[in-house]
N, C-alpha and C positions, 0 to 999 in steps of 0.2 A: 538754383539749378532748374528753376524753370522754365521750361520749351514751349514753343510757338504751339497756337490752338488749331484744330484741326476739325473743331466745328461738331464733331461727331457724339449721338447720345453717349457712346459706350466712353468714349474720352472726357466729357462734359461728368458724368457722375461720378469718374472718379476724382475727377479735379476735386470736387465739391463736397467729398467725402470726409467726414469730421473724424480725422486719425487722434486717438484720443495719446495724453501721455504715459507712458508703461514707466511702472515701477517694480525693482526686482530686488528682496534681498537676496545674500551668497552668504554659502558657509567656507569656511578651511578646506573643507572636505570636495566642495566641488569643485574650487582649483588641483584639488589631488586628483578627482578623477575626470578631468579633463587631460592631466597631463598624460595620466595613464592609459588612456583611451586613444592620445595619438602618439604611443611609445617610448615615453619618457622613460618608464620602468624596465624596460631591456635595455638600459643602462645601467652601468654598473656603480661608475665612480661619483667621489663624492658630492659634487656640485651636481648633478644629473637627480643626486637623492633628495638635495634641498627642495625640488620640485614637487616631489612625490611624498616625505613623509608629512604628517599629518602636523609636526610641530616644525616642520620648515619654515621660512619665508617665500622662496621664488615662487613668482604666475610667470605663467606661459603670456608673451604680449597678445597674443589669439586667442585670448580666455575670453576676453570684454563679446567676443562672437557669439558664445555659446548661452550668454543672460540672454540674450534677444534673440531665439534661434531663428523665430519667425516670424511675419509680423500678421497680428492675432487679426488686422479688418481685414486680409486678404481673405481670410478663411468667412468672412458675413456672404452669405446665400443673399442679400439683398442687393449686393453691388457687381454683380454680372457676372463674375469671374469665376472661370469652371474651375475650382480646386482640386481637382482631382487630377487636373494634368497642369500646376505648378511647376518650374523647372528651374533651378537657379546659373545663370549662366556667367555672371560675375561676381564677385566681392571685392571689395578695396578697404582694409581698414588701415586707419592712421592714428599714430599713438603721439596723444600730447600729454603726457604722461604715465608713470608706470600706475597700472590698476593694484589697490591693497589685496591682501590676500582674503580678507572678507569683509565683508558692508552691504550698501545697498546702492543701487545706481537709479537713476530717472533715462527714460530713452524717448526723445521725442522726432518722430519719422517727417517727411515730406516729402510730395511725389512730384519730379519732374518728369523731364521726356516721356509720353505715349506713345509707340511708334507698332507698325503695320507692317506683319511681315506677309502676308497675305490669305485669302483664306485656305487654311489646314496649314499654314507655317506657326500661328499664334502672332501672338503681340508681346510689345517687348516693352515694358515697368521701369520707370527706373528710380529708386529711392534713395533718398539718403536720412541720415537722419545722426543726433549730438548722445552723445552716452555721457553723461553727468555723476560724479559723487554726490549721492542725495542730499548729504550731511552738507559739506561746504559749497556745492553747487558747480565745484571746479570740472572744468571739461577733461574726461578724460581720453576718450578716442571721438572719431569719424568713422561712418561705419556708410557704405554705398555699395547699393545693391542691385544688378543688374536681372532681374526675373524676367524668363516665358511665360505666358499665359498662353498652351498650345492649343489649347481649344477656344481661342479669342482672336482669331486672324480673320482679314476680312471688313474690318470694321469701318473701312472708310478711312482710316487714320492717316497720318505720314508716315510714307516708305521709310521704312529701317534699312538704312547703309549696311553692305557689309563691310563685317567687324575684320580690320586689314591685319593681315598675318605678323606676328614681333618677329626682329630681323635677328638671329642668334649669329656670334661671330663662327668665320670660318675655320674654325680650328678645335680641338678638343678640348671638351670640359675641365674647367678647375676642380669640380669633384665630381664624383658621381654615388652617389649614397642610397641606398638600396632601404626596403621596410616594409616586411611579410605582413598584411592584415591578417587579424584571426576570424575564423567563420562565423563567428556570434559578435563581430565589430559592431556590425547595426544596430542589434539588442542593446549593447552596452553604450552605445551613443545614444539612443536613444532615452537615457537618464535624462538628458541635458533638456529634452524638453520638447524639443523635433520628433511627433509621433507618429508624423506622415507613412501611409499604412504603406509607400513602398519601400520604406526603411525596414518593417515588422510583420507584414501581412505576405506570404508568397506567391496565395494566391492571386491579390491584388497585382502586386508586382509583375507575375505573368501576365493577366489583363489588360495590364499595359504595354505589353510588348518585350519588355524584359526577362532574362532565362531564371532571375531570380531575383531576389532581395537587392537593393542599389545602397550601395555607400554612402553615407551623408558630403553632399560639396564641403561642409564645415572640416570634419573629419582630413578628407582628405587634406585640403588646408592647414591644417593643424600639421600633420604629420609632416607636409612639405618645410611648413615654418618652422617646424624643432628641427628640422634635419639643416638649416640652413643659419637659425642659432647657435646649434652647436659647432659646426666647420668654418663659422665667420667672426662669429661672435662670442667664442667660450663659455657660451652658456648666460652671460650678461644681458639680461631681457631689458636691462633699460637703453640697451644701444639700438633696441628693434626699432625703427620706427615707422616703417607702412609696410605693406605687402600688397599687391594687385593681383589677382588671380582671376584668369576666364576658365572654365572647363570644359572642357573637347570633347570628350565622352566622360559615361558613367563606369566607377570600378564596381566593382564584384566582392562584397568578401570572402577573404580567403588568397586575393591575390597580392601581387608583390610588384610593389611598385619599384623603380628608378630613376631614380629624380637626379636628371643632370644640370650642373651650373655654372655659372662662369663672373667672373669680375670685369666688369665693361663698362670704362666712362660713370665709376663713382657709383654706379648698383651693381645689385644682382638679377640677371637672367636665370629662369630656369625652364626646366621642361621636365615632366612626370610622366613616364610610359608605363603602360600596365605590361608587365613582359610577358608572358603568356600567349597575349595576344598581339603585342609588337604595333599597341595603339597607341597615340599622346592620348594624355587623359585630362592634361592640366598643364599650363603656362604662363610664365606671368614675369611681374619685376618685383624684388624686396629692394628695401633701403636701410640700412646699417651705419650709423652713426660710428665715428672715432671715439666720440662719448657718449656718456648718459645723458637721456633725457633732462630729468630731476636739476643733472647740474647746472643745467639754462646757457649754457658756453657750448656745447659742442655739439655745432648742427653740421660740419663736415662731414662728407660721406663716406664709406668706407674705399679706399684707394689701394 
């Protein structure tokens, strides 16, 4: 994934920057409360429970997100990058197999494209990096991360294309699925490890421009991917197999999303509006297999 060089100090050090490899054990408990934090428990029935109680089996395919919420050199004061105005404006993850309900995983990062949106736009990161079972070393997701650095624009870098709008079909949604955050979303996301102060802090959060506390990109991703699990795929996580998400604006909690979808050419399309404000918040494409991962036969898409 590596992109043409651009000559520039600010781009040159991070190239050179020795992203070390993260290790992370999981309990039971925080695949339970990850599911419960983007809604699984305002469900009722029985398969919905597997997720949630504490001697289940199911993970969320979106869990492998939340071991790695962030990646820990971004946040080094030695390598230039203003963290205080971090922005996540992509994720892509891709499951090549289903994640156990607990162990411990290895996560080893790499930074491609550095690009220039100019100065007081930021700069735009783009990483990727392999989520491994530590134990057998099997891969278990691809996780790629498209970050702002909005107080890093300017730098001489290569111009950042804009990011060209997904084409949704002319006709109305195959579903449209609704999911009321609660006011202390953030706090409670904020278990996972994400302790970025405009998740927690209000004050902060104001300082930056915003009327209050901002939803985690993770979170909301989560919430969109159960809501897309469950009406594609019966709750069967080993049929997830990627999900791409950009985010358009930031939610609020408290507010209530709608997440509309559609089946087109073997994926899924969606869009998430905050309705309130009658914003998109979030869009992207899932991929849902006819079968399980694990079974190694059935990489068909859902049709």
């Amino acid at each position: 994934m590596a992109g043409p060089e651009d000559g520039s100090a600010f781009s040159a050090r991070l190239r050179s920057w020795p992203i070390p490899l993260l290790e992370q054990a999981y309990g039971r408990r925080d695949a339970v409360l990850y599911a419960l934090n983007v809604g699984v428990g305002e469900l009722e029935d029985a398969a919905a429970l597997d997720f949630v109680r504490e001697d289940g089996e199911a993970v969320l395919p979106t869990f492998p997100t939340v071991l790695v919420p962030n990646s820990p050199w971004l946040f080094d004061p030695e390598n230039g990058i203003d963290c205080r105005a971090l922005m996540m404006r992509e994720l892509t993850i891709e499951l090549h197999r289903p994640i156990p309900r607990e162990g411990a995983i290895t996560f080893q990062e790499r930074i491609g494209p550095i690009l220039d949106r100019g100065e007081g736009k930021g700069a735009v990161l783009h990483l990727v990096g392999e989520l491994r079972d530590r134990a057998s070393g099997a891969h278990v997701a691809t996780i790629e991360r498209v970050t702002m650095a909005m107080r890093n624009g300017g730098f001489g870098g290569i111009p950042a294309p804009r990011v060209p709008a997904p084409s949704f079909p002319d006709r109305a949604p195959d579903r449209v699925d609704r999911h009321g955050t609660r006011k202390d979303s953030t706090l409670f996301f904020c278990l996972h490890g994400d302790n970025h102060p405009v998740h927690s802090d209000p004050a902060f959060a104001t300082a930056m421009g915003y009327p209050g506390l901002v939803l985690h990109g993770m979170c909301t991703l989560g919430i969109i991917a159960q809501k897309l699990l469950v009406g594609y795929a019966d709750y069967q996580a080993a049929r997830f197999r990627s999900i791409s998400i950009t985010f358009k604006a930031p939610v609020f909690p408290g507010e209530t999303l709608a997440i509309q979808s559609w089946k087109e050419d073997g994926q899924l399309l969606f869009q998430a509006t905050a309705e309130g404000r009658s914003i998109v918040v979030a869009q992207g494409i899932a991929e849902i297999t006819t079968a399980e991962i694990a079974a190694g036969a059935g990489t068909q898409s859902l049709r």
